[in-house]
C-alpha positions in Angstrom: 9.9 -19.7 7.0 7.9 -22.1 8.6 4.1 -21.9 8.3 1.7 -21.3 11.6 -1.5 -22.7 11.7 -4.5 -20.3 11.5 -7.7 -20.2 13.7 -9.4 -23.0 11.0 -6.4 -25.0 11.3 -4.8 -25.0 7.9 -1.4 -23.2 7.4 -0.6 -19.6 7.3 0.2 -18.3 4.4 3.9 -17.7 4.2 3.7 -13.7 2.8 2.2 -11.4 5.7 1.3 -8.0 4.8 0.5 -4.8 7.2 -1.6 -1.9 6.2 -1.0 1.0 8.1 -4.1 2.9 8.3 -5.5 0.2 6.5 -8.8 1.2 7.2 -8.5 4.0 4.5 -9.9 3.3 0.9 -6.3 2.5 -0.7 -5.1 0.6 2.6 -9.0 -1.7 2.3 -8.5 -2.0 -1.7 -5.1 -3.2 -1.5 -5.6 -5.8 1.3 -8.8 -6.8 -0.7 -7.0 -7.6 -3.8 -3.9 -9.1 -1.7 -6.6 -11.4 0.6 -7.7 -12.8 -2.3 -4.4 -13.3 -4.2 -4.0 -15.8 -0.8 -1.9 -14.0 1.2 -1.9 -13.2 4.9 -3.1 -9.6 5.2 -3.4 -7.3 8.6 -5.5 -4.4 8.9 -3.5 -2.0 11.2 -5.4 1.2 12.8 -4.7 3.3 15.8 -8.3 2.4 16.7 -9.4 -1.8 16.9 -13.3 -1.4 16.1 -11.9 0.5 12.8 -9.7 -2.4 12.3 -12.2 -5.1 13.1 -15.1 -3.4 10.6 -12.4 -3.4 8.1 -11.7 -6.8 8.8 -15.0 -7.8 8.3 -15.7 -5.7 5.4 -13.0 -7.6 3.7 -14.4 -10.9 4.6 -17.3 -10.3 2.7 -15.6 -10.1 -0.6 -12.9 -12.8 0.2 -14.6 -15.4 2.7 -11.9 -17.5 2.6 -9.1 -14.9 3.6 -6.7 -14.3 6.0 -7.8 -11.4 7.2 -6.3 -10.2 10.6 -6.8 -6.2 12.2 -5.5 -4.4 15.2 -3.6 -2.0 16.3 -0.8 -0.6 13.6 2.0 -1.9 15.9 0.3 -5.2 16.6 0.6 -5.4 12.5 4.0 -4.4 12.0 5.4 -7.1 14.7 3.3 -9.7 12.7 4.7 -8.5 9.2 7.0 -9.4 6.6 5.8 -6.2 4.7 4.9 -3.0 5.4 1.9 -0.9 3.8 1.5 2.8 4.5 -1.5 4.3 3.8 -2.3 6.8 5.9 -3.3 10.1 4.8 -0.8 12.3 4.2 -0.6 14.8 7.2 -0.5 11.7 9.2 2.8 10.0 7.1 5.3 11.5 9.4 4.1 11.2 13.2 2.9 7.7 12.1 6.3 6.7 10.8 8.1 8.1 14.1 5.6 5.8 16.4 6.5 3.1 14.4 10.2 3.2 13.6 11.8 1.4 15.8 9.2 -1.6 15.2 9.6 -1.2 11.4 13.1 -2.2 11.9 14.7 -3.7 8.4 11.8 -4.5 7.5 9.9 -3.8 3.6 8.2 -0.6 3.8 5.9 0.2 0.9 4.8 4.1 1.1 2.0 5.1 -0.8 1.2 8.4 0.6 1.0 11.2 -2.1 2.1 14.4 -0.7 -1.1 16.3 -1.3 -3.8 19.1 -0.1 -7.2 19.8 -1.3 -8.4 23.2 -1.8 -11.0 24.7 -3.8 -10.1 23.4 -7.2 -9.4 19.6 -5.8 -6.1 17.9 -5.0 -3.3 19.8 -5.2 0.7 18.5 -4.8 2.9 19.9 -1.4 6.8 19.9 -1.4 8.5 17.1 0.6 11.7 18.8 1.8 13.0 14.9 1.3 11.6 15.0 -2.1 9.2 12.8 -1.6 6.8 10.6 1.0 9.4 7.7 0.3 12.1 9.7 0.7 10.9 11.1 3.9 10.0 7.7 5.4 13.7 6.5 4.6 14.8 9.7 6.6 12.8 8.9 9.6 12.5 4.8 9.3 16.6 4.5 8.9 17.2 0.8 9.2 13.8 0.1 6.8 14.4 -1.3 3.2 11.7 1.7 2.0 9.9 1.1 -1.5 7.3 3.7 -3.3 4.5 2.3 -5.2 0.9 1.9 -5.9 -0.2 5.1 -5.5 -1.8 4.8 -9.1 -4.6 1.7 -8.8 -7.7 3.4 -7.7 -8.9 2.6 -4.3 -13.0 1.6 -5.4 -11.7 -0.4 -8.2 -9.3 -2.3 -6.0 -12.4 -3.4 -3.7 -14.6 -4.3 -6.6 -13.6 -7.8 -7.2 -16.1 -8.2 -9.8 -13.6 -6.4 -12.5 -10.5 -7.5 -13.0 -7.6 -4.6 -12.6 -6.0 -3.1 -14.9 -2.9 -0.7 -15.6 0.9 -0.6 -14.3 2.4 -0.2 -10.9 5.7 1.7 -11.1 8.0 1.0 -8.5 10.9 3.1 -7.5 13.6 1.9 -4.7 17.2 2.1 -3.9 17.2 -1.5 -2.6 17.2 -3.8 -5.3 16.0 -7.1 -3.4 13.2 -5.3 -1.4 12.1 -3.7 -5.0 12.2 -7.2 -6.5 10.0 -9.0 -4.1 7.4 -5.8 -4.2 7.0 -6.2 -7.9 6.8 -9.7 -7.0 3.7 -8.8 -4.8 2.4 -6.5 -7.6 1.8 -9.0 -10.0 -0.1 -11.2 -7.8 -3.2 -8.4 -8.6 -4.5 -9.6 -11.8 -3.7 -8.5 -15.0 -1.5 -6.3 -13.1 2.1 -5.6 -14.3 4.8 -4.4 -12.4 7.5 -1.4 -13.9 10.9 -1.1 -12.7 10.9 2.9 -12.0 14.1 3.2 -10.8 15.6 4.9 -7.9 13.7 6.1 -5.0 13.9 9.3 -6.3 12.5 8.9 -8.8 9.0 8.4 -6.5 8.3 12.4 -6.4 7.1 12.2 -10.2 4.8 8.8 -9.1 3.4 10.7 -6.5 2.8 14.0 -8.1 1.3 11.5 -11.1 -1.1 10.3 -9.0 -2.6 14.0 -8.2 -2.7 14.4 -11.9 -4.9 11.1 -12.5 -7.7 12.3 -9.5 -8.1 15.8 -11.6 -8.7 13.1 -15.0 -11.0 10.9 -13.0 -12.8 13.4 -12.0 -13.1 15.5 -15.4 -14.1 12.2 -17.2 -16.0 10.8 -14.2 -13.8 7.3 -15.0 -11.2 5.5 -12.8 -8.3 5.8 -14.7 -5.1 4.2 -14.3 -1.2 4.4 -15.6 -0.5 2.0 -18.6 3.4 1.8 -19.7 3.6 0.7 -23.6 6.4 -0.1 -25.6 7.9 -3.2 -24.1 
């Protein structure tokens, strides 16, 4: 691919990322940490001011970015990958608007299926099985990968601590899995875990509803660490 030049002349980054409903506390953490890993990152919302705040909240942390924002279709034509971090009783409709776009195209889903009630989060059924599986059901032609749904979104946008923990990664497509655990370990101290199948993303997402009822027992920002290998 060859590199455009950005507004302060130098070259574009060649890996573009897209966060859908990127204005969202996961969506701002993980373009945070991905802005200043050097990448190209757009902030997508169905509203620009949104964008554009976010877009300038992320400047501050990473002056030197390329940070883009806009509408969620402006971000998708502009992407190599795909972020979706909407909130999860927006995953579906936004996934139908956006299909077509989407196209073949990487499309990282870290929605967790989940409600809040009186005792906190709680974990819905998918009738896919999961948000992944559902966004493979509706975004056909889309190379559809589930991660990240376990790096908490306020330590993501404090740079001033380095991350830590695992990112599992489940997908059926074995190069568009590759080059996302690629991406994962540009967050550092970061490590990227092969989690199989997309399937296999119902038990990541149901994790991650587990880990908000420990954070906030504990009052701490906890994370997934795999040992053994």
């Amino acid at each position: 691919m060859s590199k455009s030049r950005g507004g302060n002349g130098q070259p574009e980054p060649d890996v573009r990322i897209a966060f859908i409903g990127g204005t969202g506390p996961e969506g701002l953490g993980l373009a945070t940490r991905f802005a200043k890993a050097g990448h190209l990152v757009f902030i997508g919302s169905r509203s620009e001011e949104r964008a554009e705040e976010a877009v300038a909240k992320i400047k501050e942390s990473v002056p030197e970015g390329h940070v883009f924002g806009g509408m969620n279709e402006d971000g998708v034509e502009r992407a190599d990958f795909i972020f979706l971090t909407v909130p999860a009783d927006a995953h579906d409709d936004t996934l139908k608007q956006l299909a077509d776009a989407i196209g073949d195209k990487i499309l990282v889903d870290v929605v967790v299926p989940m409600v809040f009630d009186r005792e906190g989060p709680r974990a819905i059924d998918v009738e896919s099985g999961s948000a992944a599986q559902e966004a493979r059901a509706i975004a056909t032609e889309a190379k559809v990968v589930s991660g990240f749904h376990h790096l908490d979104a306020s330590a993501l946008q404090n740079l001033d601590k380095p991350m830590q923990g695992d990112v599992i990664i489940c997908a059926d497509h074995l190069g568009a899995k590759n080059k996302v655990m690629d991406l994962v370990e540009n967050i550092e101290y970061v490590r990227a875990v092969d989690g199989g199948p997309l399937a296999n993303s119902k038990y990541i997402e149901q994790l991650t509803v587990l880990l908000i009822h420990i954070n906030k027992i504990y009052k701490a920002h906890s994370g997934v660490r795999i040992t053994g290998f």
